[in-house]
N, C-alpha and C positions, 0 to 999 in steps of 0.2 A: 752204234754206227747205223745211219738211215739212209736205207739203198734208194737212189733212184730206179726209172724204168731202163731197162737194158732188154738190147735186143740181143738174140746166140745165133750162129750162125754155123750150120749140119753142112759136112761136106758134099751129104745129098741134094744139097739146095734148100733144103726144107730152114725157115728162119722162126724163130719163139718168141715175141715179146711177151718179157716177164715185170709182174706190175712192181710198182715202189712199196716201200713197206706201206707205207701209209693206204694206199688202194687196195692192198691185201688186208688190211687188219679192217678196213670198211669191207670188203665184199665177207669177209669168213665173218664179220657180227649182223651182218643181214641173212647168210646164211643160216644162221646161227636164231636169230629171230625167226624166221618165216619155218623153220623146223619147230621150233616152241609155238609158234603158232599154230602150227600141223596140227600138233601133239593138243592140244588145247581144244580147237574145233570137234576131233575126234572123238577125245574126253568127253563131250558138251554132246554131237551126233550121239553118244552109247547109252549118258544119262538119260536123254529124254527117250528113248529107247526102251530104255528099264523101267520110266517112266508109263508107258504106255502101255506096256503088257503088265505089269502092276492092274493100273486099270481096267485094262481088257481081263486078266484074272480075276476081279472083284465084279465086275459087270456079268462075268459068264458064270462065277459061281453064284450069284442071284437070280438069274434067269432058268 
């Protein structure tokens, strides 16, 4: 069964539009990418990282 968008309505007045499946299953794999993406950037930030003090270690024990 594939919901459309629906709105709910709070007796506080407060009203939710909640998305279709389709708009949810797009927003949670973009969510979903741009976290794997994070995680990737970071990975890449830490190597070159290690990277660098590697050579700053070999630099400084020759000097």
């Amino acid at each position: 069964m594939i919901k459309e968008r629906y709105k709910e309505e709070y007796e506080e007045g407060l009203e939710l539009l909640w998305p279709s499946d389709k708009e949810d299953k797009i927003t949670r794999q973009f969510y979903k990418d741009l976290s794997n993406l994070s995680k990737n950037i970071n990975y890449s930030k830490k190597k070159k990282l290690k990277l660098f003090e590697q050579v700053f270690r070999i630099i400084r024990s020759k000097g």
